[in-house]
N, C-alpha and C positions, 0 to 999 in steps of 0.2 A: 504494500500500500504506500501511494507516494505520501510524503509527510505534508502538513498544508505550504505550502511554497506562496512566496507575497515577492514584490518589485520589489526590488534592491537586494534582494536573498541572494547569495553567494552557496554558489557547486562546485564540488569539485568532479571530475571524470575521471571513469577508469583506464582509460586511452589518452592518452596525450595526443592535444591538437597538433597537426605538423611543424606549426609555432614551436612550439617545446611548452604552451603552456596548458594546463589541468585545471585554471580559474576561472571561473564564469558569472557572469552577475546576472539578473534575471530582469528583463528590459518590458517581457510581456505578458501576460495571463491570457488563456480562452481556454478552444478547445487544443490549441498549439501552447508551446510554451517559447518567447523570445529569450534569447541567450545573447551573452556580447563576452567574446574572449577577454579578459583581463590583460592579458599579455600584448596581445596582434590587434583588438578592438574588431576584430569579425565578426559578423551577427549570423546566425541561427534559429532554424524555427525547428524542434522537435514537438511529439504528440507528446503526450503526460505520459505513455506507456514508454515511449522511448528514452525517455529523460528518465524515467525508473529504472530502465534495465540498466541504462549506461552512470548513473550519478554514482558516485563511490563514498560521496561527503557531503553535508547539507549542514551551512554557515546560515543564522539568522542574518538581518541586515545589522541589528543593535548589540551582536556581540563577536566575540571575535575567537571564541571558546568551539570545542565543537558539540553539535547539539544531535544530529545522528549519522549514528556509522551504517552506510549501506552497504554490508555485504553480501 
């Protein structure tokens, strides 16, 4: 189950972008979810299932601790 996910929420991925980066911030909500690399500023639209499979780490926006491990 994905966790509630909000704008400014930070992910990390199991795959590294070709970037070399794993950091994502979360730009969109719907049935898609927007992403924007951290590192390269790429953007991304995945579904909510696919941003499940692939997320490895889920950063609220207000802290900087981690709040769940997705493995």
């Amino acid at each position: 189950m994905l966790p509630e996910i909000n704008i400014g929420d930070h992910v990390e991925m199991r795959k590294p972008h070709p970037c070399g980066g794993t950091r994502w911030v979360v730009v969109r909500l719907g049935a898609d979810i927007g992403l924007v690399c951290l590192t390269c500023q790429h953007r991304i639209l995945l579904s909510r299932r696919e941003l499940n499979r692939r997320m490895k780490l889920w950063l609220a926006k207000d802290t900087e601790v981690e709040q769940t491990r997705h493995d």
